[in-house]
ROTORGU-972253 format. One line per 8 residues: their letters; for each residue y negated, z, x of C-alpha. Coordinates in steps of 0.05 Angstrom, whole numbers. Each point is the difference from the previous one (the first is absolute). Layout:
! residues N
a> Y Z X; ...
***
This chain:
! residues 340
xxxxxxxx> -3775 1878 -920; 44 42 46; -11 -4 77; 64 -13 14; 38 -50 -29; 58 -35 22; 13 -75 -15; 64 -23 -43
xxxxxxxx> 62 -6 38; 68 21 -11; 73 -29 -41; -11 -26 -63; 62 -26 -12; 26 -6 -73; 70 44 14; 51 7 -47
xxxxxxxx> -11 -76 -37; 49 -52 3; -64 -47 28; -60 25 43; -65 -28 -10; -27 -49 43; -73 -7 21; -42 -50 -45
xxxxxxxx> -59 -37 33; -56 -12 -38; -19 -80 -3; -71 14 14; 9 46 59; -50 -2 58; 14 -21 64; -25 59 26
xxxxxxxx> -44 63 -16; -53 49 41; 9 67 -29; -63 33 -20; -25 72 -21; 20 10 -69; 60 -37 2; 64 30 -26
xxxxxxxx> 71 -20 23; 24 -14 -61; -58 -38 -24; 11 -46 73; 76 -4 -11; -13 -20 -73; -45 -63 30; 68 -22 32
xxxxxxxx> 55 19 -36; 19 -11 -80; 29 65 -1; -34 48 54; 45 58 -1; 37 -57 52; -49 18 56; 54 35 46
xxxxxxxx> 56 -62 -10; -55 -49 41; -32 49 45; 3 -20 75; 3 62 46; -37 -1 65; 34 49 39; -57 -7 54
xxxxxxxx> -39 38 -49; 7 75 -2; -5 -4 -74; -4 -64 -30; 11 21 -77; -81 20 14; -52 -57 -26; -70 4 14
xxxxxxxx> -61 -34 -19; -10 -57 47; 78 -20 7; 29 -81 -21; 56 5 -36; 39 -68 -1; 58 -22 -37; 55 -31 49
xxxxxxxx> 62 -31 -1; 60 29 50; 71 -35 -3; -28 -33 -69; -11 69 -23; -77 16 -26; -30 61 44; -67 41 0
xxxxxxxx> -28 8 72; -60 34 4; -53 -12 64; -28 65 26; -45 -26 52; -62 36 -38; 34 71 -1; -27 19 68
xxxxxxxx> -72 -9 6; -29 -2 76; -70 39 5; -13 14 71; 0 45 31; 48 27 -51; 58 -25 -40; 6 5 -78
xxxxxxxx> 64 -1 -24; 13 9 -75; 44 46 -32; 48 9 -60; -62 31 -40; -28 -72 -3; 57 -37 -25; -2 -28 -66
xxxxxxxx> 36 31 -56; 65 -26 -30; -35 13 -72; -60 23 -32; 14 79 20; -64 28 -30; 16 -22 -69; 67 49 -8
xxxxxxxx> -20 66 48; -10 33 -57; 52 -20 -41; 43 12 73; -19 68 24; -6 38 -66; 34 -30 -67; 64 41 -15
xxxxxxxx> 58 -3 -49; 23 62 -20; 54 37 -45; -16 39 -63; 37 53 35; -49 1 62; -65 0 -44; 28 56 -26
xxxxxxxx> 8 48 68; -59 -26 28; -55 54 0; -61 -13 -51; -77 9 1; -16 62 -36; -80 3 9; -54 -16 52
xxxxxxxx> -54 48 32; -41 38 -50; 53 -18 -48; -23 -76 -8; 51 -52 -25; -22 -62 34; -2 -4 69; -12 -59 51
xxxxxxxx> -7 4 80; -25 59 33; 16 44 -63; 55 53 11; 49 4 -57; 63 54 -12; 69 -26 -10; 60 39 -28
xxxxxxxx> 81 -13 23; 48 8 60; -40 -30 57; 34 -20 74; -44 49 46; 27 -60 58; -44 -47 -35; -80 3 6
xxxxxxxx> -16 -66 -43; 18 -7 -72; -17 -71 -39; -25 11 -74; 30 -41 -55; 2 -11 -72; 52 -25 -34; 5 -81 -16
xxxxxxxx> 37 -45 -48; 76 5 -2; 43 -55 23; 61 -25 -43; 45 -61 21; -11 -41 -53; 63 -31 -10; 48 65 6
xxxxxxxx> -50 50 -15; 12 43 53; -50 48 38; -26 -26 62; -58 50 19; -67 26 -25; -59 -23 36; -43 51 42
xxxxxxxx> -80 -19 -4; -29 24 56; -62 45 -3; -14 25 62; 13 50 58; -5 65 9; 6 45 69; 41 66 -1
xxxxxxxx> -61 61 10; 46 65 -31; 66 17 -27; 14 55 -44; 62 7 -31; 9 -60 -47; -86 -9 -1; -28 -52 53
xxxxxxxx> -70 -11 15; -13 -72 31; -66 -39 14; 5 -72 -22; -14 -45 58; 10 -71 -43; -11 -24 -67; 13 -66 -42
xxxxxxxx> -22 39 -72; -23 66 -20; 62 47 1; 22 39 -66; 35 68 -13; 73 -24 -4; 4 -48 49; 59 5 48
xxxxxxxx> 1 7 80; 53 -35 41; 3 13 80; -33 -50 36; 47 -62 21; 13 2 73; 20 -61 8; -60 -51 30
xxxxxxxx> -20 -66 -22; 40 -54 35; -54 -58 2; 62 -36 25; 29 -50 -62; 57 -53 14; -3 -42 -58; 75 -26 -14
xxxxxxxx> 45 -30 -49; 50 59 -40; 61 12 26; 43 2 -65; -16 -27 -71; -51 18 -37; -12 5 -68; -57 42 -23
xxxxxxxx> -64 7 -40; -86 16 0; 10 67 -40; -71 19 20; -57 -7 31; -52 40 39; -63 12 -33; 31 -10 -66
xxxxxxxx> -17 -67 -17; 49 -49 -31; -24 -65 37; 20 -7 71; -43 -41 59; 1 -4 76; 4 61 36; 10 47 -62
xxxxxxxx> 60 49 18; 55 -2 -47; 52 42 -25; 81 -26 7; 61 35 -26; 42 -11 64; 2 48 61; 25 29 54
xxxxxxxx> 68 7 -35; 11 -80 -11; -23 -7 69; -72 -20 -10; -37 3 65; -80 2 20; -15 -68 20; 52 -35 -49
xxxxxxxx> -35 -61 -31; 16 -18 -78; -17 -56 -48; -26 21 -67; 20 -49 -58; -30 -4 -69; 51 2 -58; 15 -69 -26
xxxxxxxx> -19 5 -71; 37 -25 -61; -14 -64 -31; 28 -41 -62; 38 -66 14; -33 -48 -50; 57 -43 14; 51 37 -17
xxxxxxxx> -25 47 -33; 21 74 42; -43 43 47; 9 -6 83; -18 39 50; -53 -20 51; 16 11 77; -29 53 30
xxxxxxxx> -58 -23 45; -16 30 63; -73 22 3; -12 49 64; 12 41 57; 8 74 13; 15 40 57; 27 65 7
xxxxxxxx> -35 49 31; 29 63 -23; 73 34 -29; 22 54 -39; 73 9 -18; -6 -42 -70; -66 -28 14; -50 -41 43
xxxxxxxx> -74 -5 4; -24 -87 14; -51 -33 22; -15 -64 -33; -6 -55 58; -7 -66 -47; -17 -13 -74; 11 -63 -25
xxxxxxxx> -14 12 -71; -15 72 -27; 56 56 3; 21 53 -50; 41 65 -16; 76 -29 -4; -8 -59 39; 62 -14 34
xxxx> 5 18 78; 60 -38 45; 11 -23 72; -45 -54 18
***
């Protein structure tokens, strides 16, 4: 679990809908709660509220604290009621802890998560979608030391292609399924498996020499290298409701297995172009299935019944990488993904 990890705060509103959603109390909610280690946010929030992505619509800001979207182990939380409105107020009195002769004052590294972070690092600092186009440029193993063709960490291996000579860290990939929108057919991106790392020890001309400082699997002649992303994992999710419609689909899912359970990571054939956004919180539905009318005698069509949770954690310009948060029943390839 990462050090530091902020709590959930921040708009949720549903924009663009003729009617926002409204925060939905559970019946059974407690009167109050002492968070403990362990704890999530959304795992608390879900022990309130019916639909948990709600958190920030309720929250009660103490502006006497420096930053009160922190929990930490130790704090009440306690469901109020201000101008007939329901509130979450949260009592700190635990966060400072008097040990004389010193003071111990706890810091943002000790706040609880807002989800289960460890689950999706992974999946969050090194999955990739990628073009046909940029498998293609992307330099290629050629051969390892002493002309071996497996390699894992420690091993130094020889790649061949226009390198950056700005860029000291390369990421080693192989290349993954292919991802089709199943309902237009179009092209949506080509899935990057990540094998490793490798650092930058020589350059000449198009031939590279790196040492490979990570692996996940033994690396091959053929694989591709990709620079390093720069961008650092934000431990930071805001889980909210979508701003627009949205109509999409399970196309895949990590791993390659067909049956989908809590905390699996999914693939959804939305992205960054329809406006999907880390921390946007979707429904999955199963299909209502066709049955015959004994009566009178034609075939209906079930309802679609809503069997999950999934929240996104990371975007791509057609696609976006989920985390499953709730599993009612079993999920699949092609279940149906909309706002919750």
């Amino acid at each position: 679990m990462k050090t530091r990890i902020l709590g959930l705060l921040g708009a949720c509103l549903l924009l663009g809908q003729a009617m926002a959603e409204e925060p939905e109390l559970r019946t059974n909610y407690p009167e109050q709660y002492t968070v403990v280690k362990g704890d999530t946010l959304w795992d608390i929030s879900n022990s309130f509220l019916n639909n948990p992505w709600m958190w920030p619509e309720i929250w009660h800001v103490n502006p006497q604290i420096s930053n009160p979207h922190l929990i930490y182990p130790g704090d009440v939380i306690r469901l109020v009621y201000f101008d007939g409105k329901p509130r979450i107020v949260v009592d700190t009195s635990n966060r400072v802890v008097k040990l004389s002769p010193e003071v111990r004052v706890l810091d943002a590294g000790e706040a609880i998560p807002t989800i289960p972070l460890d689950e999706i690092n992974n999946f969050l600092s090194r999955s990739r979608i990628v073009t046909q186009e940029e498998l293609d440029r992307a330099p290629h193993v050629v051969s390892g030391e002493a002309k071996r063709l497996v390699l894992g960490k420690g091993d130094r291996l020889y790649a061949r292609g226009q390198f950056d000579e700005e860029v000291s860290v390369y990421g080693v990939y192989r290349k993954g399924e292919t991802y089709v929108d199943p309902d237009t057919g179009e092209f949506l991106g080509i899935q990057a498996l990540d094998i490793g790392s490798g650092r930058m020890r020589a350059l000449e001309g198009e031939i590279a020499t790196l040492l490979m400082t990570r692996t996940t699997e033994e690396v091959r002649v053929g694989d591709r290298l990709l620079s390093e992303e720069t961008r650092s994992i934000d431990s930071t999710f805001f889980p909210s409701a979508p701003k627009g419609e949205v109509n999409a689909q399970i196309i895949a899912v990590e791993g390659g297995v067909t049956q989908v359970g809590k905390m699996d990571v999914v693939i959804i054939n939305r992205g960054d172009r329809e406006g999907m956004e880390v921390g946007n919180v979707l429904a999955v539905y199963k299909r209502g299935g066709k049955v015959k009318d004994r009566v009178k005698g034609d075939t209906v069509t079930l309802p679609d019944e809503r069997a999950g949770l999934v929240m996104v954690f990371r975007t791509f310009e057609k696609l976006s990488l989920g985390l499953v948060l709730e599993a009612e029943r079993p999920l699949s390839v092609r279940d149906l993904v909309r706002n919750p």
